[in-house]
GUMIKOL-641486 format. One record per atom (N, C-alpha, C, O): x, y, z. Coordinates in steps of 0.05 Angstrom, whole numbers, padded with zeros to 5 digits, always signed. Layout:
# residues N
XYZ ...
This chain:
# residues 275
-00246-00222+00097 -00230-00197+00101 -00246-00174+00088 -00250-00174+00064 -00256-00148+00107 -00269-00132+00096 -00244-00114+00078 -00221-00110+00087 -00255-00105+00050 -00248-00085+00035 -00244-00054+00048 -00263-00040+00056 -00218-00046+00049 -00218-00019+00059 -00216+00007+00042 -00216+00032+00044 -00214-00012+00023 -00234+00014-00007 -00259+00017-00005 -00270+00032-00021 -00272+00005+00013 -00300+00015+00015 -00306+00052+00021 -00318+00069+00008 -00293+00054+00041 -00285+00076+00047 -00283+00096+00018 -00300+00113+00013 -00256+00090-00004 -00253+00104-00022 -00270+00116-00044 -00271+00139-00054 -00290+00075-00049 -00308+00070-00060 -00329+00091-00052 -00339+00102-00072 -00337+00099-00031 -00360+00123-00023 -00357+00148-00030 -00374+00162-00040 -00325+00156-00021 -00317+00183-00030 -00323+00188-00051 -00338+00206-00056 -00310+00167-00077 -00312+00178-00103 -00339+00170-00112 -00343+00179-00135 -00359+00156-00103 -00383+00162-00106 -00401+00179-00098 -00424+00180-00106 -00391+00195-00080 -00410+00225-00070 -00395+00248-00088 -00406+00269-00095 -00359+00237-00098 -00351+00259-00118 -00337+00255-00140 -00312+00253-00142 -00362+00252-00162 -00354+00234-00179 -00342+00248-00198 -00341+00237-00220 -00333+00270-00195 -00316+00293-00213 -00283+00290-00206 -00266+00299-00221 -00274+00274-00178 -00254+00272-00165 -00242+00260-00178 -00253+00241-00188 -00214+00263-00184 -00190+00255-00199 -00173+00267-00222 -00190+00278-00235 -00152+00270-00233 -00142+00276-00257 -00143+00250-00277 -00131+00229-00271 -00155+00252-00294 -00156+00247-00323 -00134+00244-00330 -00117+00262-00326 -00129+00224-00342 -00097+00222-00358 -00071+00224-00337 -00048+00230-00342 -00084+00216-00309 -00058+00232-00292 -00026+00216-00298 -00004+00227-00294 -00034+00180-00310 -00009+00169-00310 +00003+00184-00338 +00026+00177-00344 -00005+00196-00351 +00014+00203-00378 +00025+00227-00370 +00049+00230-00374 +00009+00249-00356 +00025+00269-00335 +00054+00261-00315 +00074+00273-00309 +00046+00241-00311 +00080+00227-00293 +00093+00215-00308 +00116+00210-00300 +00087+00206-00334 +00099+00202-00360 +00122+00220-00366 +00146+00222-00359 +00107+00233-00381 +00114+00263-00393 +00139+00284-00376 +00162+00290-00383 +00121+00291-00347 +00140+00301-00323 +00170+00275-00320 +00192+00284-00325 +00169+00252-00314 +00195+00235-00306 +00205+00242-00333 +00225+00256-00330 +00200+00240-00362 +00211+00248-00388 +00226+00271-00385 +00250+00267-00392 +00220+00294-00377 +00229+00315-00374 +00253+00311-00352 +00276+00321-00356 +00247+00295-00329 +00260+00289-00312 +00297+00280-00320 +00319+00290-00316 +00286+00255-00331 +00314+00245-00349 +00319+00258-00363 +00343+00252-00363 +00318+00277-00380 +00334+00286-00397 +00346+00317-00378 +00361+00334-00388 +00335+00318-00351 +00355+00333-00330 +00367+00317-00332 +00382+00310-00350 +00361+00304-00309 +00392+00288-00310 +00411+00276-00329 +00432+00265-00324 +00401+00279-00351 +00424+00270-00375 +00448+00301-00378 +00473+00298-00380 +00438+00324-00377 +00441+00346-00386 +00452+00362-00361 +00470+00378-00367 +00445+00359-00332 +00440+00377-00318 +00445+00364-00278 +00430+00368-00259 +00468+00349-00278 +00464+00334-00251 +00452+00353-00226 +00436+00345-00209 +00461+00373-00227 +00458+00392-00202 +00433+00392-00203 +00423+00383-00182 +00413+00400-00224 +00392+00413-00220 +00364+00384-00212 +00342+00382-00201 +00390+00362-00230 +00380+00334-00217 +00372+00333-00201 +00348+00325-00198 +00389+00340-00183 +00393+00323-00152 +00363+00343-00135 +00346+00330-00125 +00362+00365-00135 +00341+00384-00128 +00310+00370-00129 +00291+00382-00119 +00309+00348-00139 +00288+00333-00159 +00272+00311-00126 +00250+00310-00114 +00287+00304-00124 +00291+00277-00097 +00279+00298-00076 +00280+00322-00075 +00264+00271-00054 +00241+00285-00025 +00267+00287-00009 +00281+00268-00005 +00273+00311-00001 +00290+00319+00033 +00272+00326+00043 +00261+00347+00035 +00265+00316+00059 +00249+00324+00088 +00267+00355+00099 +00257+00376+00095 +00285+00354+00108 +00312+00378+00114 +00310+00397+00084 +00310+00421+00089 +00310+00393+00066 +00303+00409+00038 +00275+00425+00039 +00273+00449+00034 +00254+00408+00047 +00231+00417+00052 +00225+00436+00068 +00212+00456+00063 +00237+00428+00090 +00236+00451+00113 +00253+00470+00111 +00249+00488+00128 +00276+00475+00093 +00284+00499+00087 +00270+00514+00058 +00279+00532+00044 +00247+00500+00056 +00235+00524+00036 +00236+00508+00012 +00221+00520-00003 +00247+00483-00001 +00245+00478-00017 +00221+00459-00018 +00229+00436-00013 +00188+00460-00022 +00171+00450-00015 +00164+00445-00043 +00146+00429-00045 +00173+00455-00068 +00168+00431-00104 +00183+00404-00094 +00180+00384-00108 +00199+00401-00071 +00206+00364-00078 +00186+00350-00066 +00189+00326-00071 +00157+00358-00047 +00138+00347-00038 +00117+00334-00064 +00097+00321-00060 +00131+00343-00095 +00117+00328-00113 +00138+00318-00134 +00137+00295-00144 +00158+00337-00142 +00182+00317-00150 +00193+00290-00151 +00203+00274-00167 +00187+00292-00124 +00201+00262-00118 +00187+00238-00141 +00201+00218-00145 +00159+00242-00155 +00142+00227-00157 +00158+00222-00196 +00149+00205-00211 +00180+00239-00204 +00181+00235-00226 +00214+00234-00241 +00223+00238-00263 +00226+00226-00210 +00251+00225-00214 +00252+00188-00220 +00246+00170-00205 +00262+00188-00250 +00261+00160-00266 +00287+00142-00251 +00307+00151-00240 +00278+00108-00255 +00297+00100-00244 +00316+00091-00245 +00326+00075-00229 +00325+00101-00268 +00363+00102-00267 +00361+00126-00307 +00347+00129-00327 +00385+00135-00294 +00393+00157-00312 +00405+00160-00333 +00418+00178-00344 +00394+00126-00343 +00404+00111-00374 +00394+00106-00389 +00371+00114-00383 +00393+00096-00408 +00365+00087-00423 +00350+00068-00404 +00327+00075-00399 +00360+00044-00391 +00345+00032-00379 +00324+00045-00372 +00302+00035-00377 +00328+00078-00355 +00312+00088-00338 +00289+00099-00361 +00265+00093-00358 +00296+00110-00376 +00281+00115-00403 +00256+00090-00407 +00232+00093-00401 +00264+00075-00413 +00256+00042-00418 +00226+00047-00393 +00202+00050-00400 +00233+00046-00375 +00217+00038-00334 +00194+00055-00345 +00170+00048-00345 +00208+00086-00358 +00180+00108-00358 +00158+00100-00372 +00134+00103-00365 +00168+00090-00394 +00145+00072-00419 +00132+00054-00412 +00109+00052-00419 +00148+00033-00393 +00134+00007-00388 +00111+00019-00355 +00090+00008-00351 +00120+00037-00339 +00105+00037-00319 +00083+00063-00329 +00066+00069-00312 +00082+00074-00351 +00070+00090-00361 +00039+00069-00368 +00017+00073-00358 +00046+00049-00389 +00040+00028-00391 +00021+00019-00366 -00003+00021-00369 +00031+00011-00346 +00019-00007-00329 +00005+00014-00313 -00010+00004-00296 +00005+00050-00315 -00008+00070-00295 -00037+00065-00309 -00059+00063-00298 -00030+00065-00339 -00055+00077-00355 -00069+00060-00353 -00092+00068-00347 -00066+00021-00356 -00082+00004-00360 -00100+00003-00326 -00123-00004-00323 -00083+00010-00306 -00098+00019-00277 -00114+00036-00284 -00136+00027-00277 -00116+00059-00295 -00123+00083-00290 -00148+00071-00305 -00168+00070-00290 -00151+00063-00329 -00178+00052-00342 -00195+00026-00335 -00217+00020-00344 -00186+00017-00324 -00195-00008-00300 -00208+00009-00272 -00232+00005-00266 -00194+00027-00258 -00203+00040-00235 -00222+00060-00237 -00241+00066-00222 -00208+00073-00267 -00224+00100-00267 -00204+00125-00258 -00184+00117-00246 -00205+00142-00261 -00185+00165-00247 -00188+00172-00228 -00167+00178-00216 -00213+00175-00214 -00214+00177-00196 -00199+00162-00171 -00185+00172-00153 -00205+00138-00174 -00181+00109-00162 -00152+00121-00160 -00137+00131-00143 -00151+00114-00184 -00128+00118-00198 -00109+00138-00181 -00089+00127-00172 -00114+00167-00175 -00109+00187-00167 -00103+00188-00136 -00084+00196-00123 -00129+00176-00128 -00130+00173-00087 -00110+00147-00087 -00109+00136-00066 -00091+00135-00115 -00070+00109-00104 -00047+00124-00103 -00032+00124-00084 -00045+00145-00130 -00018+00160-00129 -00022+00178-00097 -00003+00179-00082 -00043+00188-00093 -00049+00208-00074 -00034+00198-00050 -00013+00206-00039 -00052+00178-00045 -00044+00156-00010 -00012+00158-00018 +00000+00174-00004 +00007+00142-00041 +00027+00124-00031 +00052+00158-00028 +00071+00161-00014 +00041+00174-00045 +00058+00202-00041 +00058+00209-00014 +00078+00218-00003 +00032+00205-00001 +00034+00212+00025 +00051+00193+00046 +00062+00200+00067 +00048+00170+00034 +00062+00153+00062 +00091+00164+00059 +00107+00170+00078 +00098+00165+00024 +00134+00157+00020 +00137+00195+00043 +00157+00200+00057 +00118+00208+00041 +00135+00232+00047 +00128+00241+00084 +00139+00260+00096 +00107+00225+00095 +00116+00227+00121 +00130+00199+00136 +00127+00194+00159 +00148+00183+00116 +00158+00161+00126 +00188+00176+00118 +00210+00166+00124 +00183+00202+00102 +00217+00219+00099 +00217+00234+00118 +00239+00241+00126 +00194+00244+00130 +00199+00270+00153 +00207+00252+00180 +00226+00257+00195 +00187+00227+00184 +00207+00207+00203 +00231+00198+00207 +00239+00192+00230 +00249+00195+00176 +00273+00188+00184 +00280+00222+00186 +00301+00226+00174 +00275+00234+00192 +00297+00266+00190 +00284+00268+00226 +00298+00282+00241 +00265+00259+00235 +00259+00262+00259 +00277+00249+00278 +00287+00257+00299 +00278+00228+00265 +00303+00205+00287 +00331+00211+00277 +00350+00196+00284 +00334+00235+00258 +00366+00236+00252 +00372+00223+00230 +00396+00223+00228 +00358+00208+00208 +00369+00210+00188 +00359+00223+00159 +00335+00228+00153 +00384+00228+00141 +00383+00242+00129 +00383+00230+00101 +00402+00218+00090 +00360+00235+00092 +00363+00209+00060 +00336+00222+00045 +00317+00236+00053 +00346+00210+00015 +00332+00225-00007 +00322+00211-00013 +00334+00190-00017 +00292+00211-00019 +00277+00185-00029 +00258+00200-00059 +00250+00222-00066 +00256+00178-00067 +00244+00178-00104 +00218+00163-00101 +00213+00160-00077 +00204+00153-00114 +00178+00146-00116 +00188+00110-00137 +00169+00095-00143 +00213+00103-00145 +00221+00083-00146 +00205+00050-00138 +00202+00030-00152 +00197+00056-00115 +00187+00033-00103 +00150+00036-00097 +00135+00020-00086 +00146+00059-00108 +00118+00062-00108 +00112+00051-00141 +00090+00040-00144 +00127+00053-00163 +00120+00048-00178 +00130+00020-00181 +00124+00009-00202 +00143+00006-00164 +00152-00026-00177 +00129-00037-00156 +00119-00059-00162 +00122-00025-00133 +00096-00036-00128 +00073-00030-00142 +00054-00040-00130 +00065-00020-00160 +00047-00014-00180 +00044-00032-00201 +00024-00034-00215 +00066-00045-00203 +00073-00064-00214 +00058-00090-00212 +00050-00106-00228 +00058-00087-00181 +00042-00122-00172 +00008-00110-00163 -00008-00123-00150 +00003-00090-00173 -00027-00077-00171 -00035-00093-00196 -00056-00105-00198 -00017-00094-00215 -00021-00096-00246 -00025-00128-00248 -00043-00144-00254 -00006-00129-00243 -00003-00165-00234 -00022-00182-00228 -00027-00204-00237 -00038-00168-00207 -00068-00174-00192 -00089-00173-00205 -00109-00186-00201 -00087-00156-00221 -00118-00154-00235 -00118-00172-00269 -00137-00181-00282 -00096-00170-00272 -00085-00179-00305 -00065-00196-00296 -00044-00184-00293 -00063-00225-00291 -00028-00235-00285 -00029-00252-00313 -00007-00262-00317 -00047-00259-00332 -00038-00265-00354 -00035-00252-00373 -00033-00265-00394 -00033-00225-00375 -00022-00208-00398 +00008-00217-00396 +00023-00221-00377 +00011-00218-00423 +00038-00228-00440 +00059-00206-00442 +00041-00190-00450 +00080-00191-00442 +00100-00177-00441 +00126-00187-00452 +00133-00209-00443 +00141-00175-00472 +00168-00189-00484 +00196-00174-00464 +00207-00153-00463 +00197-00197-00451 +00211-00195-00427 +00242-00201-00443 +00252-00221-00455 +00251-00178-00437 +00281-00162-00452 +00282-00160-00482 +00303-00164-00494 +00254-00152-00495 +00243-00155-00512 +00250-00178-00530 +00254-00175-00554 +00250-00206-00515 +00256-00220-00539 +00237-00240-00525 +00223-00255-00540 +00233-00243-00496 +00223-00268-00486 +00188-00266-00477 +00182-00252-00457 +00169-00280-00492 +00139-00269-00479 +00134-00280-00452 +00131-00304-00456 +00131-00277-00432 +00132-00278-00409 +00103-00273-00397 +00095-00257-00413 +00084-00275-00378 +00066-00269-00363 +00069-00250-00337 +00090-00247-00326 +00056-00242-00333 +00061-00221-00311 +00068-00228-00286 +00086-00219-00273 +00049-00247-00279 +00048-00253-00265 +00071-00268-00254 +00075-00266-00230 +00088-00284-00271 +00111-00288-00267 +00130-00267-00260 +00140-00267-00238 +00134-00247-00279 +00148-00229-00280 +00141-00210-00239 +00155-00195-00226 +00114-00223-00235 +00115-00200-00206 +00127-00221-00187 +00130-00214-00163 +00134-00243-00194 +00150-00260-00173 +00177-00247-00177 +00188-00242-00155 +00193-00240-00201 +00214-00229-00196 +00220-00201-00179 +00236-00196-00162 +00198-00187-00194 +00188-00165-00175 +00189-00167-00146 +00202-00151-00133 +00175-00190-00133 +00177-00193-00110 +00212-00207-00092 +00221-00206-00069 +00217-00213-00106 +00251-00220-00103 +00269-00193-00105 +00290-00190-00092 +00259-00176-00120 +00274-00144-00116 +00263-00142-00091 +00282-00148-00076 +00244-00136-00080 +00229-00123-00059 +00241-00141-00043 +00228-00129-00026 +00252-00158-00032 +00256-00181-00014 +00290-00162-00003 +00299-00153+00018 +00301-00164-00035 +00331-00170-00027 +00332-00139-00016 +00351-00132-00002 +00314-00124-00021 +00324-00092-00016 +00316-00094+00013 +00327-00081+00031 +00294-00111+00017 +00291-00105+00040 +00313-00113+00064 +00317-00100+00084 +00327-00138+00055 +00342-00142+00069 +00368-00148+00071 +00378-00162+00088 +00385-00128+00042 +00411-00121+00048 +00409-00087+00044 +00426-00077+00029 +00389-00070+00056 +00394-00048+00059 +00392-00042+00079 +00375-00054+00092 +00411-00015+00096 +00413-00020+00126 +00396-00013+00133 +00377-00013+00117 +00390-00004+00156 +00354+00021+00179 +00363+00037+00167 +00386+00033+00159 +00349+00061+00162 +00313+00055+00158 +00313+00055+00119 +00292+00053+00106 +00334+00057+00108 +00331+00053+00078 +00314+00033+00079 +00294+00037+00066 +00315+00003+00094 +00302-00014+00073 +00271-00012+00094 +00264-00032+00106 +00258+00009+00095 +00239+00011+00112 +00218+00018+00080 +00195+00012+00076 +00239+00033+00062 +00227+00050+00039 +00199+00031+00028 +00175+00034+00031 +00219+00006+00012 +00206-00013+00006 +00185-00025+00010 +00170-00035-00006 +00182-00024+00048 +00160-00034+00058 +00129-00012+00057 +00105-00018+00054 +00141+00012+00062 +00121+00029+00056 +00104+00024+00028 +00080+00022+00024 +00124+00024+00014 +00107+00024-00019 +00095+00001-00022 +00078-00001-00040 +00101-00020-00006 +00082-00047-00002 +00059-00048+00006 +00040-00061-00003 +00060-00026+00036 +00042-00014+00048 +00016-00008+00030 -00005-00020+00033 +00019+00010+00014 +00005+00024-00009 -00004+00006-00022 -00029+00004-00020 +00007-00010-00039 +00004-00033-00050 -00034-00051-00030 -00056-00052-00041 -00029-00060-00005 -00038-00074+00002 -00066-00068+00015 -00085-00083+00019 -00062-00033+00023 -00080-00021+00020 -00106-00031-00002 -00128-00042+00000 -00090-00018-00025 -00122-00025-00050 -00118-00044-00056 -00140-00053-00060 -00099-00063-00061 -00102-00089-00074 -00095-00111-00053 -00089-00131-00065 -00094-00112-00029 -00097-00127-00013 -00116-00156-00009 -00110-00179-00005 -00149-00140-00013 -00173-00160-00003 -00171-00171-00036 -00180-00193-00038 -00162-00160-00059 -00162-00176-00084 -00147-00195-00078 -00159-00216-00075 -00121-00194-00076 -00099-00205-00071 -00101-00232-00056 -00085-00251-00060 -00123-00233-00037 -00122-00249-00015 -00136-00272-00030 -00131-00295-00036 -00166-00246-00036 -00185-00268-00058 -00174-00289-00068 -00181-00313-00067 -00156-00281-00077 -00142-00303-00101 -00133-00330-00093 -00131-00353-00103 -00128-00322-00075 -00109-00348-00053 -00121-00370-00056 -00145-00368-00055 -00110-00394-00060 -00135-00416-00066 -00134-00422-00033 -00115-00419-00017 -00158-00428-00029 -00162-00437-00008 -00157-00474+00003 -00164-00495-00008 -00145-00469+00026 -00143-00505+00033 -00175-00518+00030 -00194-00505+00039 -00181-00547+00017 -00197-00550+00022 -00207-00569+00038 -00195-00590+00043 -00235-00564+00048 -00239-00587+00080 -00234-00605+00088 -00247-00618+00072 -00227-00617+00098 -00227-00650+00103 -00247-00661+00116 -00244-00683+00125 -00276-00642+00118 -00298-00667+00129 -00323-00666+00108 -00328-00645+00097 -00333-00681+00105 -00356-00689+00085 -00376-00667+00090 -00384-00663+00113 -00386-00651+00067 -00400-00630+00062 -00425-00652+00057 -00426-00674+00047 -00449-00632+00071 -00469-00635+00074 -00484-00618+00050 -00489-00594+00052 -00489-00634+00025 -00499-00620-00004 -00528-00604+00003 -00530-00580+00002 -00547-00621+00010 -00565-00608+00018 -00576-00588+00044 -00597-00576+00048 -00553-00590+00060 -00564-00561+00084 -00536-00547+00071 -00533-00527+00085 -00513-00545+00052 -00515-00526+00038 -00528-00508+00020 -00529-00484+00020 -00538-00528+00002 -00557-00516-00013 -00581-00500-00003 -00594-00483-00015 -00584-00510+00018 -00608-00491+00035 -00600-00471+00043 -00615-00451+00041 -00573-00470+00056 -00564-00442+00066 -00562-00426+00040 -00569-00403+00036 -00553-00442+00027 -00545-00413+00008 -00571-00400-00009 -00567-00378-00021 -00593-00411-00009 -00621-00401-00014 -00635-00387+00000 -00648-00368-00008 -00633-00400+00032 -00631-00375+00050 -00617-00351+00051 -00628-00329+00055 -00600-00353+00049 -00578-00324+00050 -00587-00311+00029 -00590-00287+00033 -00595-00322+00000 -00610-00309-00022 -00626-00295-00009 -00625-00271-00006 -00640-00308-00002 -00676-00300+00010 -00671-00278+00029 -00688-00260+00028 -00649-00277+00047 -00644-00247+00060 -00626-00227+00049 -00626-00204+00057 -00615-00233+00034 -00605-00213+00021 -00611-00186+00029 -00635-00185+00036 -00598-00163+00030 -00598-00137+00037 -00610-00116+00006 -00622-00095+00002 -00596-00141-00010 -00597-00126-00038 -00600-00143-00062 -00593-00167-00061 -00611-00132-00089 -00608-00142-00108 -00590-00147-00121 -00586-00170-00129 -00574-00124-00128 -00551-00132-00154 -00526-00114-00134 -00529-00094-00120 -00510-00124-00138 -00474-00123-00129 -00456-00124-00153 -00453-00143-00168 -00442-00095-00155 -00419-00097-00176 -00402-00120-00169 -00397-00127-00147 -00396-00128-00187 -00375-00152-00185 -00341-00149-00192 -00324-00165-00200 -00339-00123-00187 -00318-00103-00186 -00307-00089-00167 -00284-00093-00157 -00324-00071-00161 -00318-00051-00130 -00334-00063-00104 -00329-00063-00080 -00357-00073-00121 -00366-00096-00091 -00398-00075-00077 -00411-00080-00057 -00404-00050-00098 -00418-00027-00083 -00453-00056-00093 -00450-00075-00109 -00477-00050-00078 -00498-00059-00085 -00517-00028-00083 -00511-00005-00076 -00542-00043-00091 -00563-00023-00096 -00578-00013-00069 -00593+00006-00067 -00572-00028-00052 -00574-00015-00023 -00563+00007-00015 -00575+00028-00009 -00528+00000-00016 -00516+00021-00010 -00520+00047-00023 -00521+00069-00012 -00521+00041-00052 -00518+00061-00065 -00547+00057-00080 -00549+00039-00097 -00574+00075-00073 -00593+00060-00091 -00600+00085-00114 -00621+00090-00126 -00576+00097-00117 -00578+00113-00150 -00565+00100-00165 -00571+00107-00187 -00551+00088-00165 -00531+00075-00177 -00547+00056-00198 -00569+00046-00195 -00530+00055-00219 -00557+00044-00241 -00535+00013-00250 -00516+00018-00264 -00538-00011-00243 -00532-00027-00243 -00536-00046-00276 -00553-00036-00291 -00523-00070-00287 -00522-00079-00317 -00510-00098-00317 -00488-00095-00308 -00517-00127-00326 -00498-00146-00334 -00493-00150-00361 -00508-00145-00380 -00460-00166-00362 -00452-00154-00383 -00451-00179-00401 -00438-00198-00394 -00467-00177-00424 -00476-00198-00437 -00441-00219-00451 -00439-00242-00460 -00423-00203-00449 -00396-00217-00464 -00386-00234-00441 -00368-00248-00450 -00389-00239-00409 -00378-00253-00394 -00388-00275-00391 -00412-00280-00395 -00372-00293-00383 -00376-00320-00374 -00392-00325-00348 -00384-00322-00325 -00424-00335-00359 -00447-00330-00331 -00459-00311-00320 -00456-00293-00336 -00472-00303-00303 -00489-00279-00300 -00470-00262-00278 -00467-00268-00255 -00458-00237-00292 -00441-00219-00278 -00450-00194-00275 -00455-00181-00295 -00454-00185-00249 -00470-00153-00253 -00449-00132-00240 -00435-00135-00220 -00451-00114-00253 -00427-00088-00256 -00450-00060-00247 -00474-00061-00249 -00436-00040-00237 -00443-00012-00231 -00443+00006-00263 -00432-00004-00283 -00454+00025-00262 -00459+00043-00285 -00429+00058-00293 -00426+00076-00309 -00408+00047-00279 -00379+00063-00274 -00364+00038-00292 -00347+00043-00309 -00372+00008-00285 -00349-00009-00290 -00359-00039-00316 -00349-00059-00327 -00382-00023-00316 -00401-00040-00335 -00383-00040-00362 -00386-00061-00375 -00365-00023-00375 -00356-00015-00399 -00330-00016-00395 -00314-00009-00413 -00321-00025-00371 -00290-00013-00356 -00288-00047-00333 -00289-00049-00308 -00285-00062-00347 -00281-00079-00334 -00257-00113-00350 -00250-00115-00374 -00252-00132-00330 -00249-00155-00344 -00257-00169-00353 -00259-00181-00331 -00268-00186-00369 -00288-00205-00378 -00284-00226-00366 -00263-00238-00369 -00307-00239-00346 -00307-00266-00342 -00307-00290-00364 -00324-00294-00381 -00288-00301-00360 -00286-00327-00382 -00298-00354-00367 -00313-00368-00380 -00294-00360-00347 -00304-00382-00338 -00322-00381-00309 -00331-00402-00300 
């Protein structure tokens, strides 16, 4: 399955100034401000949420609003901002900001022309960025699923567990909410599968063969395929090589498990191979 961050991968390598810096503590900070509207202030609340019909009468601040209305108006919701604050930043230093930025960028765009569609076919509904961030969730999941978390602060739990529950929210919404509400969900999955998709897949263990492998005309192919190679060294991250990119200043990183080669971007900014 080809990677369709390749695409992304180019952009932000012809502009490597592209992105906001710190942008998850900015949606931090902004949903902070958010809740304590709504603790204080319902009316001015409600102004906060994407109307497609709001938009088009002039109110065009909810085309970024929507992105910082928290999700629920209790402490719980208080609680979500910290922990998904949490899970923006550890993306954001794994990706880079740049990444980081074209993920918030894309999934803002789908949630808000998947709102001008329902106001196209007649319906009328307010949507929040809710489900862009619990799919952000299983971004996190994917790259880290054994980071540890004190799940209702008493229980240590893995993430990766925790994104199966995750995925049981996303299930049930999808299918006790009527057309086109539970369409929301799927969009932010959308997003989701976009960048972390070809990771995602990676992971999958694969069935394995049922006919007797041939050791030695493997071993040959894969010496061959060496021997043609396009390129020398391939990040073992974004996947860019010295072909594609031959400014790119390439490094392996002496703390991983085996010989791992990284780009001049992810060399310092990466996971450590253990095995």
């Amino acid at each position: 399955m080809k990677d369709p961050m390749r695409l992304v991968d180019r952009f932000l390598y012809d502009h490597p100034r592209f992105g906001i810096p710190g942008l998850a503590r900015y949606i931090a900070v902004a949903s902070g401000a958010a809740w304590v509207i709504g603790l204080v202030n319902s009316v001015l609340y409600a102004y906060l949420s994407f109307s497609a019909a709001a938009v088009l009468h002039g109110q065009v601040w909810r085309l970024v609003s929507f992105m910082f209305v928290p999700y629920d108006r209790s402490w719980i919701g208080f609680i979500s901002i910290l922990f998904f604050y949490w899970i923006g930043n550890t993306l954001e230093q794994y990706w880079g900001s740049g990444k980081f930025t074209v993920y918030v960028l894309v999934n803002m765009l789908l949630t808000i022309l998947c709102g001008f569609l329902f106001h196209v076919l007649g319906y009328s509904i307010s949507l929040t960025a809710t489900y862009i961030y619990m799919a952000m969730f299983f971004a996190f999941a994917v790259y880290f699923p054994d980071v540890q978390v004190l799940f209702m602060m008493i229980i240590p739990i893995k993430m990766k567990y925790l994104a199966y529950v995750d995925a049981a929210l996303f299930a049930m919404a999808i299918v006790t909410n009527p057309f086109p509400i539970n369409l929301v969900p799927v969009v932010a999955l959308l997003g989701f599968l976009l960048f972390c998709g070809a990771e995602l897949f990676s992971r999958i263990p694969k069935r394995a063969s049922a006919r007797t492998v041939n050791f030695r005309r493997e071993s040959a192919r894969i010496r061959r395929e060496q021997r043609d190679a396009l390129y020398h060294h391939k990040c073992a991250v974004c996947g860019r090589t010295d072909t594609e990119y031959p400014d790119l200043q390439f490094r392996y990183c002496s703390r991983c498990a085996g010989y791992h080669c990284f780009c001049e971007e992810h060399i310092n900014n990466h996971v450590h191979f253990t095995e």
